[in-house]
C-alpha positions in Angstrom: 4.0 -14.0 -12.4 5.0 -14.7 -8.8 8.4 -14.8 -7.5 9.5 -16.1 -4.1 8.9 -14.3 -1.0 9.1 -15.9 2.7 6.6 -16.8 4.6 8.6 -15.9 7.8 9.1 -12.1 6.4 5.4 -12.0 5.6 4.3 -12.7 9.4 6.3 -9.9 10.8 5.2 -7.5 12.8 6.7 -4.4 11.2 5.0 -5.9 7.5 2.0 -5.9 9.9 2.5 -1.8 11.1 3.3 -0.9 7.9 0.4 -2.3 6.1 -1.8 -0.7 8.6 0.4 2.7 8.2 -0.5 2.4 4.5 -4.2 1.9 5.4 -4.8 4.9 7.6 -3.3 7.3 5.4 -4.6 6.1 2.5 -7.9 6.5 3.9 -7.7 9.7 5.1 -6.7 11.0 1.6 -9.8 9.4 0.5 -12.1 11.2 3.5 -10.0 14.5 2.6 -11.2 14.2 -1.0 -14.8 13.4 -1.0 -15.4 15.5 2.3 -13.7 18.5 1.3 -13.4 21.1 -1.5 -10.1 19.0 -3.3 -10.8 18.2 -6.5 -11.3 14.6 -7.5 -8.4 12.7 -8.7 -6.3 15.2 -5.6 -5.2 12.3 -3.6 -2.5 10.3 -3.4 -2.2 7.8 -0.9 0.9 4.9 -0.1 1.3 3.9 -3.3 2.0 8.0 -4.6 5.6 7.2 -4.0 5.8 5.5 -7.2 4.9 8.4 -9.7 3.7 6.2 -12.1 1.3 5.3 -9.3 0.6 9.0 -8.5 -3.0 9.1 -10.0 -4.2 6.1 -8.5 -7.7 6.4 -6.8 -7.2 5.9 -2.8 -10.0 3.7 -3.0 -8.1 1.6 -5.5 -5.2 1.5 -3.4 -7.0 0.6 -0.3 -8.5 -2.2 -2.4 -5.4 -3.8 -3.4 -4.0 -3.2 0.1 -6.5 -5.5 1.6 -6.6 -7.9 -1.3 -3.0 -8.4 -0.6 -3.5 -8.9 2.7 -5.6 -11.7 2.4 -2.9 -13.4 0.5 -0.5 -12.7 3.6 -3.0 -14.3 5.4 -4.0 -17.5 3.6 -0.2 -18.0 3.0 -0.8 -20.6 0.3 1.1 -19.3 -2.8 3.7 -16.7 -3.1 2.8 -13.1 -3.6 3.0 -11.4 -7.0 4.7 -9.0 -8.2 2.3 -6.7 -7.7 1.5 -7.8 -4.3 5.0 -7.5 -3.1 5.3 -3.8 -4.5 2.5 -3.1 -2.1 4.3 -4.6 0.7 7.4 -2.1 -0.3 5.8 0.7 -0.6 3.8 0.2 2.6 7.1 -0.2 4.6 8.5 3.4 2.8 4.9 4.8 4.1 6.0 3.6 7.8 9.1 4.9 7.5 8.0 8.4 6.4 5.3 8.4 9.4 8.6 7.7 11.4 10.8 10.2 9.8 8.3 12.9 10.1 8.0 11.5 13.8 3.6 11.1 13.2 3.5 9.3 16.7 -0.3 9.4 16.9 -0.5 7.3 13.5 2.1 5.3 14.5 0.2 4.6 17.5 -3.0 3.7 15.6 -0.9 1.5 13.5 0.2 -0.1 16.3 -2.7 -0.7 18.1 -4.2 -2.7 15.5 -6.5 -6.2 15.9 -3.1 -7.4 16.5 -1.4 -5.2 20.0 2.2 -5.0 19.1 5.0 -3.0 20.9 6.7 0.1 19.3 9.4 0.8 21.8 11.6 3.3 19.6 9.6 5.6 17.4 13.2 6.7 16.7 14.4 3.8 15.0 11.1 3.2 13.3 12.1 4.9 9.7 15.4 3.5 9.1 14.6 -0.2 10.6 12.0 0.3 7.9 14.4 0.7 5.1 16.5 -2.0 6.5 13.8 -4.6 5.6 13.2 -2.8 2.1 16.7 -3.1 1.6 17.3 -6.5 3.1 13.9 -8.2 1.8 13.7 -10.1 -1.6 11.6 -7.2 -2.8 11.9 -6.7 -6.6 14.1 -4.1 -8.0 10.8 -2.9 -9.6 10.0 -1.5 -6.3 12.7 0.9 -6.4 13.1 1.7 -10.2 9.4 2.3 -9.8 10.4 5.4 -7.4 11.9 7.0 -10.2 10.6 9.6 -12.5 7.8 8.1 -14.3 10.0 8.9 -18.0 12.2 6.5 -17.2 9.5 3.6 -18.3 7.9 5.3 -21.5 11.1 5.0 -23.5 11.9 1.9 -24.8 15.3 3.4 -26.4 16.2 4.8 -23.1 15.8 2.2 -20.6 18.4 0.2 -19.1 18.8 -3.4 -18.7 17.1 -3.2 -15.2 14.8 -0.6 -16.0 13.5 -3.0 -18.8 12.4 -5.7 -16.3 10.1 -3.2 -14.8 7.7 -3.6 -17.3 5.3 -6.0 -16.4 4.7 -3.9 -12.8 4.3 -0.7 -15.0 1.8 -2.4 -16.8 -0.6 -3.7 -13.8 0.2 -0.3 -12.4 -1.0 1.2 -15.1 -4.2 -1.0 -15.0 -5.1 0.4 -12.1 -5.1 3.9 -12.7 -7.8 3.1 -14.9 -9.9 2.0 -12.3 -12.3 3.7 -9.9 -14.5 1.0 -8.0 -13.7 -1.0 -5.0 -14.6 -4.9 -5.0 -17.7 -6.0 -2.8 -15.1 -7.6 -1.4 -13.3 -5.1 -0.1 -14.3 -4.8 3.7 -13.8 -8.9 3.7 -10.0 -8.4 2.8 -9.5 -6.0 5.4 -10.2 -8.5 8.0 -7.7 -9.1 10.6 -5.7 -5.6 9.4 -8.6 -3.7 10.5 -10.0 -3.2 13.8 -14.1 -3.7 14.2 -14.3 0.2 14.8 -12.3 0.9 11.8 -14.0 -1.6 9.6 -17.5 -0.3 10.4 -16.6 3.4 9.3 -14.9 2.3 6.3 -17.9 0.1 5.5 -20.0 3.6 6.4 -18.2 5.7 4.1 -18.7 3.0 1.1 -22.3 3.3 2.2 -22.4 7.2 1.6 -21.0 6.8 -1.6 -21.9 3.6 -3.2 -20.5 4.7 -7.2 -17.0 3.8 -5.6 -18.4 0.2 -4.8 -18.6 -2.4 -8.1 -21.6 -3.0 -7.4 
């Protein structure tokens, strides 16, 4: 299923931040988990702001992330559903990192391949919910936010609620899932920056059972 999304929105440089937002905390849930004492399945990660999202593997968001990046970047066929949930909930991850005023990852995000300007950290959260708002996002998106009940009763869903289904399906998909593509560092090209590729690529090299291999 794909459903129109602009080509001009996609280039943006806020998309741009907030897809790198959603990279560098996503990734260092997944460090946390497997370099700590948390217990596997801990983490949560951009995409934990959907709760029926909530047990995704980090790695599995991470992989999506880039995979959806690359079809930013090729800019041949409109984004999916799915794919355009991931742009969503990356801009709600920027925004938190400006509500909670995280200037140092806001900074990294920032100072991606790509140098952009930040000039007002202040304004960061809510110009990031402006585009949320103001995009052709799916209602999904936000429905998705909702408590995860919402979607497992047929008899109790509303008319808008009901259209959710085909996300809540491919979301579901994924929390069955627990390796990365071989693919995966590919993707990330152009988001990441050489340093940050190279540990990533590291880190898959210390534990190669996350890897599909």
């Amino acid at each position: 299923m794909t459903l129109p999304f602009l080509t001009s929105h996609t280039s943006s440089g806020l998309l741009y931040v907030a897809l790198r937002a959603a990279y560098l905390t996503t990734y260092q849930e997944l460090r946390d988990e497997f370099e700590s004492d948390r217990l596997p399945g801990s983490s949560s990660g951009f995409m934990a702001q959907a709760p029926i999202a909530a047990g995704c593997a980090p790695q599995v968001q991470l992989d999506v992330l880039f995979r959806t990046w690359q079809r930013i970047q090729a800019d041949r066929e409109e984004l999916t559903l799915l794919e355009r949930c991931v742009c969503f909930y990356a801009l709600g991850e920027l925004a938190r990192l400006g509500k909670a005023d995280d200037r140092q990852t806001i900074e990294r995000a920032v100072n991606g391949p790509k140098v952009l300007e930040c000039n007002s950290i202040t304004w960061l959260a809510s110009t990031s919910r402006t585009m949320q708002i103001t995009w052709e996002f799916p209602v999904e998106a936000a429905h998705l936010q909702r408590d995860v009940s919402d979607f497992m009763d047929d008899s109790e869903r509303s008319v808008g609620v009901t259209a959710s289904r085909p996300l809540t399906d491919e979301l579901l998909a994924l929390l069955g899932q627990w390796t990365v593509s071989t693919q995966i560092l590919e993707n990330a090209i152009g988001l990441l920056t050489p340093r940050e590729s190279r540990r990533l690529g590291e880190f898959f090299s210390e534990h190669p059972r996350l890897m599909n291999l």
